[in-house]
Structures are given as C-alpha cells and as structure tokens.
C-alpha positions as a Markdown table, in Angstrom:
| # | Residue | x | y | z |
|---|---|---|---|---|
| 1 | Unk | 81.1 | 108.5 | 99.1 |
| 2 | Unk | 81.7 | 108.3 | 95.5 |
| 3 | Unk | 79.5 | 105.3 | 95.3 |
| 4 | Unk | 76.7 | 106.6 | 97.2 |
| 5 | Unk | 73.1 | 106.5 | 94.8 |
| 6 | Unk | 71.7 | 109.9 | 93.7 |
| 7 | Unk | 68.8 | 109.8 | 96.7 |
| 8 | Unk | 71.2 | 109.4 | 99.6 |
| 9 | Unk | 73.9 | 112.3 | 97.9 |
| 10 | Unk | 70.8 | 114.1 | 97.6 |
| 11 | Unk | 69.8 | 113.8 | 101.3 |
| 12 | Unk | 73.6 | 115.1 | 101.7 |
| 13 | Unk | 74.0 | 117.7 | 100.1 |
| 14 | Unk | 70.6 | 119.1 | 101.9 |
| 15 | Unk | 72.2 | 118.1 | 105.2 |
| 16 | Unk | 74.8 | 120.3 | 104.4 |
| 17 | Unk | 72.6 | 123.7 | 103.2 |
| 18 | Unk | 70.7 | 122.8 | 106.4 |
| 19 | Unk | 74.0 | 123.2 | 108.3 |
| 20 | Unk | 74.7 | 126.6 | 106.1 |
| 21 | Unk | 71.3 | 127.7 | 107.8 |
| 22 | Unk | 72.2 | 126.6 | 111.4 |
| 23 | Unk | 69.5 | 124.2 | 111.3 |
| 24 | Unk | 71.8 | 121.0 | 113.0 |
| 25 | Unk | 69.0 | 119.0 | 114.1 |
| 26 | Unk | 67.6 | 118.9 | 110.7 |
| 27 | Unk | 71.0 | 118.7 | 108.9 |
| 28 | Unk | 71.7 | 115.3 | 111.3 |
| 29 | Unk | 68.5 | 114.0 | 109.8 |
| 30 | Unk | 69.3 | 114.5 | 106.5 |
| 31 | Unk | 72.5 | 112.8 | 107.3 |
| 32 | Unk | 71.0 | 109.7 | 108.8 |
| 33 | Unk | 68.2 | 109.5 | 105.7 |
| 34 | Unk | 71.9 | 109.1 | 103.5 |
| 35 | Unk | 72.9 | 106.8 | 105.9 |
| 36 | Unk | 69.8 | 104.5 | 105.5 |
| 37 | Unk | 70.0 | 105.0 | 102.2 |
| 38 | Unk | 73.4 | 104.3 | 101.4 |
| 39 | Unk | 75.1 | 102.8 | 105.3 |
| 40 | Unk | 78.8 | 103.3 | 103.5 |
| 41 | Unk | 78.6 | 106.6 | 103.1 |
| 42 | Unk | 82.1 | 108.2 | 105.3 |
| 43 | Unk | 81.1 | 111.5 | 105.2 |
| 44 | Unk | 77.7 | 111.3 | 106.2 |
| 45 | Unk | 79.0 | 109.4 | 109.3 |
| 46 | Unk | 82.0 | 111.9 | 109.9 |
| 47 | Unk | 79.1 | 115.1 | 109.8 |
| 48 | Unk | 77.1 | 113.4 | 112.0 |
| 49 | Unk | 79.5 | 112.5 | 114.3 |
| 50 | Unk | 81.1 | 116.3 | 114.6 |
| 51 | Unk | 77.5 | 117.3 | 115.1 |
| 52 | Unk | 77.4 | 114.7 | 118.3 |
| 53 | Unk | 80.9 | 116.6 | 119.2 |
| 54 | Unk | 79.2 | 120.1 | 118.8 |
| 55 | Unk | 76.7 | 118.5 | 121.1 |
| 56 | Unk | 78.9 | 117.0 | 123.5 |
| 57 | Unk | 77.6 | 113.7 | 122.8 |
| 58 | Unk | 81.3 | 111.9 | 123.3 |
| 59 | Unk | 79.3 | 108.6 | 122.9 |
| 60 | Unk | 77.6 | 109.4 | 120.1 |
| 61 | Unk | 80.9 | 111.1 | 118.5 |
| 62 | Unk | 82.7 | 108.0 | 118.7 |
| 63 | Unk | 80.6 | 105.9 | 117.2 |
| 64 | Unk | 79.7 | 107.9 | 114.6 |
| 65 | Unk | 83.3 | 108.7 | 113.9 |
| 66 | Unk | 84.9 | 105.5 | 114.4 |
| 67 | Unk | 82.2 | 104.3 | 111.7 |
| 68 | Unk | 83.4 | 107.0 | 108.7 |
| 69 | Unk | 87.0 | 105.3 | 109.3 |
| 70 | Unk | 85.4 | 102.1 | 109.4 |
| 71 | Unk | 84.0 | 102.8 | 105.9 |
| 72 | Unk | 86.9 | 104.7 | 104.6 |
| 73 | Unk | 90.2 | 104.9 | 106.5 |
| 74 | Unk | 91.4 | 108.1 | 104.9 |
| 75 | Unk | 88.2 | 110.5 | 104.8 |
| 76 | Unk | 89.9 | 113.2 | 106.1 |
| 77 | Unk | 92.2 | 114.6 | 108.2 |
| 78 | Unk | 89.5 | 116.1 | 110.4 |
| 79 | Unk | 87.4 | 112.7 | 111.0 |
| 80 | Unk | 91.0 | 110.9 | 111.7 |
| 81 | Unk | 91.9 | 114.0 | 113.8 |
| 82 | Unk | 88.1 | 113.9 | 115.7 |
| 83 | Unk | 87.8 | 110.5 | 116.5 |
| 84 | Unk | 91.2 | 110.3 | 118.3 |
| 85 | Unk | 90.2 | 113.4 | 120.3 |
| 86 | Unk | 86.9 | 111.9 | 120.9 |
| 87 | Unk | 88.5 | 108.4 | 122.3 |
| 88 | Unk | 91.3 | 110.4 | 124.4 |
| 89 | Unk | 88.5 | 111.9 | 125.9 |
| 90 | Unk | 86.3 | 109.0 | 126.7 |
| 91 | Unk | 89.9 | 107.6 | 127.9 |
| 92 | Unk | 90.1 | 104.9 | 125.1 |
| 93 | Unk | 93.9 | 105.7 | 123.8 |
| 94 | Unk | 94.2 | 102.7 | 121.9 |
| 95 | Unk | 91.8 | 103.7 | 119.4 |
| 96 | Unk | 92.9 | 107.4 | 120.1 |
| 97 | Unk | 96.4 | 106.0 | 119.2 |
| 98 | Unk | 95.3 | 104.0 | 116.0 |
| 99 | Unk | 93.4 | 107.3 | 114.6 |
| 100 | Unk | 95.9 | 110.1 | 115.9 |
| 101 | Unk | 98.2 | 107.7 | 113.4 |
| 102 | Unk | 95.9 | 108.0 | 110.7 |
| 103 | Unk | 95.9 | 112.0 | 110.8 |
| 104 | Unk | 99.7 | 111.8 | 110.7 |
| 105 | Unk | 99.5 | 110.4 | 107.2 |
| 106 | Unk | 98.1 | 114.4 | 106.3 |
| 107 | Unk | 101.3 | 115.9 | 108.5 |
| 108 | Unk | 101.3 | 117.4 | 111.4 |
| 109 | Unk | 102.3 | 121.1 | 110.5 |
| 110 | Unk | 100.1 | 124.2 | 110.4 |
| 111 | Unk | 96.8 | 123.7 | 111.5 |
| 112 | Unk | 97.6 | 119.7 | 111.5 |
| 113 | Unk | 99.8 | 120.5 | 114.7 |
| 114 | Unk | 97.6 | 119.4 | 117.3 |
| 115 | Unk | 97.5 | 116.0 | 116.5 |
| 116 | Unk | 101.1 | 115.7 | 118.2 |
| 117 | Unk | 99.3 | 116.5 | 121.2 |
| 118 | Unk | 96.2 | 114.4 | 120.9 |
| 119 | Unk | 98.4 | 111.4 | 120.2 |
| 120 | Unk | 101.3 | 112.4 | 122.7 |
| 121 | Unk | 98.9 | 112.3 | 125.4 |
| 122 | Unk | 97.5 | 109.2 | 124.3 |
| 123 | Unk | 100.8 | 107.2 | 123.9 |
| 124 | Unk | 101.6 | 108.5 | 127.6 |
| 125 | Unk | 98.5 | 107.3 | 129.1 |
| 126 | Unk | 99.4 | 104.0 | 127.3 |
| 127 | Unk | 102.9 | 103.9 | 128.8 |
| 128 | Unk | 104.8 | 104.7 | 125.5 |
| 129 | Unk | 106.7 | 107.5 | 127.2 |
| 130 | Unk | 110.1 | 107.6 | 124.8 |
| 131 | Unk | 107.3 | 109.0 | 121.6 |
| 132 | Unk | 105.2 | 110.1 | 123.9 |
| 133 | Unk | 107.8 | 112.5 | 125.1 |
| 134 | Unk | 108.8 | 113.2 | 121.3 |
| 135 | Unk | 105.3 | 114.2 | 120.2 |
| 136 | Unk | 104.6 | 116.3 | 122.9 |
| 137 | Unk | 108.1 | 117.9 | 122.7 |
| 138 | Unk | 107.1 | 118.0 | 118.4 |
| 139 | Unk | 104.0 | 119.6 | 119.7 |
| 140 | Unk | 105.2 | 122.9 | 121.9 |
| 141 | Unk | 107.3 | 122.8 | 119.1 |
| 142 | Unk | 105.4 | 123.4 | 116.1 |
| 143 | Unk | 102.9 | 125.4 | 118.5 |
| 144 | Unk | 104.8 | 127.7 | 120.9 |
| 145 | Unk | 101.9 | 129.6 | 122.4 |
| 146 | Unk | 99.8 | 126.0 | 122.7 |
| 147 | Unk | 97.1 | 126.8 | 125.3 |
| 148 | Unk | 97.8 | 123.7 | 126.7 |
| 149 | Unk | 101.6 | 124.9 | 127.1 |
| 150 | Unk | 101.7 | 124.4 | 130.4 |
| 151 | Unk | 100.3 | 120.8 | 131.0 |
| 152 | Unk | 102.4 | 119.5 | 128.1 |
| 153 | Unk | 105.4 | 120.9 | 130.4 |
| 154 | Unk | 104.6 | 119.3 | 133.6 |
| 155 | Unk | 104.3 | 115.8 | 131.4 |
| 156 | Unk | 107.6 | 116.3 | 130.3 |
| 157 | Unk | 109.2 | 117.5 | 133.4 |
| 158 | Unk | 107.4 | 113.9 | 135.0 |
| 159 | Unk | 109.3 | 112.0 | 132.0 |
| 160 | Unk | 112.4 | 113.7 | 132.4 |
| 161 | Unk | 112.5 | 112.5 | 136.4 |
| 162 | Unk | 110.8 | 109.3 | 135.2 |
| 163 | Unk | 114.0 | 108.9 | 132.8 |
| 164 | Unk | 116.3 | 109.9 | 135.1 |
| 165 | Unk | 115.5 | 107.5 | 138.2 |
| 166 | Unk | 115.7 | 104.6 | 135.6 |
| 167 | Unk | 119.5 | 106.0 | 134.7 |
C-alpha cells in the first residue's frame, strides 16, 4: 500500500470519507478505481472485501479477502481474522486454517480472542481434534461469557467421549 501511485491513494482515501458518510456503495467504488489503478493495493482489497461481509456477500468476501493476503500476508489482524471467518463459513477450513494462523501472529488476547474460536472450529472440522480441543478450551478461556459458550461445550464434551472410546 505504501507503493501505491498518488491517483489510486487518492481514490482511497475518498473511499474511506465516503464510508465516514455511510455512502458504501460509493466507497466500494472508490476502492475498485484504486484497485485498477494500482491491483496490489492490500487494503483496498481488505475494505472491499469487509464491505462484501457487511453485505453478506460470503463469495465476494472471500475473494476479495483472500486477495489483500495474497498481496500482503500481514495487512492486518482484521483481514487475516475476516478471511478465516469468511472460509469457515463458506465451509473451506483449510484456508480458514491457513488465515486463522496468520491472525495468531497479532495474539489472541483481548479483542484478538476470537480467533481461537474461528480456528478451533476449523481444525475440528478438519479432524485436528488434539488443537482443536486446545483452542477452543483457550477460547472459553480468554472469553468466559463467549456467546457461543454453549456450542464450544458440546464440541468439547464430543472430544472428550471421542478421546475416551479411543483409550
């Protein structure tokens, strides 16, 4: 983003007042004129793709978030965070996996705490129950009132008897 040339930082940076005016149709435009402009540009993709997200456009969110780690791997915390929600959701836990990983790199306390969820859930679908049990366990953890509280419990109550029929 750094490297992006004056017109497409200027087609930001009035994405992002038209956002601040709660004009998101227009900001995405601005976004994809940087985009055109400038196609490496990680935080253009990573707007847009939270603006798919606000719209419920799981398709759209995952492309447009995969691409900002595409371009740059360590954006941010919330575009690492976002796209592995995005692919749990659209059931594709290996890439859930890959970015819940990346978020880790900015820690998993305070408001980083969900990502112990988001990746938990992902390693179980993908049959890594031994972390998968230890993120989720991290998770209710670091987030005793989680409002998923209860779903996290019956996964680890399934793991437990899992565990202990293999024993």
């Amino acid at each position: 983003s750094l490297k992006a040339p004056p017109k497409a930082v200027k087609q930001f940076e009035e994405a992002k007042q038209l956002l601040r005016r709660k004009k998101p149709e227009d900001a995405a435009r601005s976004f994809e004129a940087a985009i055109r402009i400038y196609p490496e540009y990680a935080d253009a993709w990573m707007n847009l793709g939270l603006l798919a997200v606000q719209r419920s456009d799981l398709l759209m969110a995952a492309r447009d978030l995969d691409e900002s780690l595409r371009v740059d791997s360590g954006v941010s915390f919330q575009a690492c965070y976002s796209d592995a929600l995005v692919n749990l959701m659209l059931k594709r836990y290996d890439v859930a996996e890959r970015s819940a990983r990346r978020a880790l790199r900015y820690g998993d306390g305070g408001t980083n705490a969900r990502i112990d969820f988001v990746l938990g859930m992902a390693l179980l679908a993908r049959g890594g129950n031994a972390e998968a049990r230890q993120r989720l366990s991290r998770y209710l953890e670091l987030v005793p009132g989680a409002p998923e509280r209860e779903q996290v419990e019956k996964e680890l109550e399934r793991l437990d008897r899992i565990s202990g029929a293999k024993n």
